[in-house]
N, C-alpha and C positions, 0 to 999 in steps of 0.2 A: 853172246851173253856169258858172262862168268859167275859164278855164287862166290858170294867175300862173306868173313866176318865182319859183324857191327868195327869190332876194332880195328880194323884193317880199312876202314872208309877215312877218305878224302874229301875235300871240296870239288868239282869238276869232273867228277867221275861218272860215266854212262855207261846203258847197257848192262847192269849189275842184277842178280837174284841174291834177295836174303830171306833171310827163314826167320823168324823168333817169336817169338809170346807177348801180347798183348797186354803192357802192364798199366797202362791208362788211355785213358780216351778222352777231350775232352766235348764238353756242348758243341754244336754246331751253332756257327754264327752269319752274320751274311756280310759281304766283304764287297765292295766295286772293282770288276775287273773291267777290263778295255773290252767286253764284250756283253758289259752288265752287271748288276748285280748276281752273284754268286754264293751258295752254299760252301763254307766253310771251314774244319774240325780237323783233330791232329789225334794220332795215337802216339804212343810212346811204346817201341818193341827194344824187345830184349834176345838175346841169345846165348848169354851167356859167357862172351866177350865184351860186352858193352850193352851202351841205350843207344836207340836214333832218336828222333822224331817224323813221323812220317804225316806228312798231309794227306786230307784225304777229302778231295773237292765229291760235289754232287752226292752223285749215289753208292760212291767207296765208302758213306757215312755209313751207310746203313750193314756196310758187306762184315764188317768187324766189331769185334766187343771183346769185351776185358775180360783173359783168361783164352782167349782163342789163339793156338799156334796158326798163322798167316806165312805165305809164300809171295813176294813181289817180284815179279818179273820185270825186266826192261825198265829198272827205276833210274836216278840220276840223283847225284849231288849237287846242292850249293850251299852257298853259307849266306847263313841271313841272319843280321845283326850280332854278329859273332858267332851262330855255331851252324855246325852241318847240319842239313834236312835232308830228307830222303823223299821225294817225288813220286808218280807212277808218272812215265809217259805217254806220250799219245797213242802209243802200240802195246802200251805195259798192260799190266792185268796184277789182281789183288786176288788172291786163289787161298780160301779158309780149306786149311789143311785138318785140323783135328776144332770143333765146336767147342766152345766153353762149357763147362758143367754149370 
């Protein structure tokens, strides 16, 4: 695993740690995946290079809120409907680094 900045992200990229600030969140909604209906909701982080969007199925809703510096381990890119997302994967992990006030 490497740590990148937001600006330096691809499409297709695995195996990555990014760090940044929690500049939105939105509702969780529920979505049909091929294993069920699912809980689904997106943050939007920052580092100061750039924004991502990062999903955040299940219980990663609950792990973040706006104004919290986040660390993601083992995340991955794609592009969906035009832009890049940022993932956690199935060995990733979402690690609140400093709490929002």
């Amino acid at each position: 695993m490497r740590k990148i900045s937001i600006s330096e992200i691809e499409s297709g990229m695995r195996d990555l740690i990014v760090e940044g600030i929690v500049v939105e969140k939105s509702k969780p909604k529920t979505v049909q995946t091929r294993y069920g209906p699912a809980l689904l909701a997106y943050a939007i982080i920052d580092d100061g290079t750039g924004q991502i969007k990062l999903n955040l199925w299940r219980k990663q809703i609950d792990l973040v809120d706006v104004g919290s510096k986040i660390r993601v381990e083992n995340a991955f890119t794609r592009e969906f409907k035009g832009s890049i997302e940022l993932n956690v994967g199935s060995n990733g992990k979402i690690i609140v680094l400093e709490k929002a006030l």
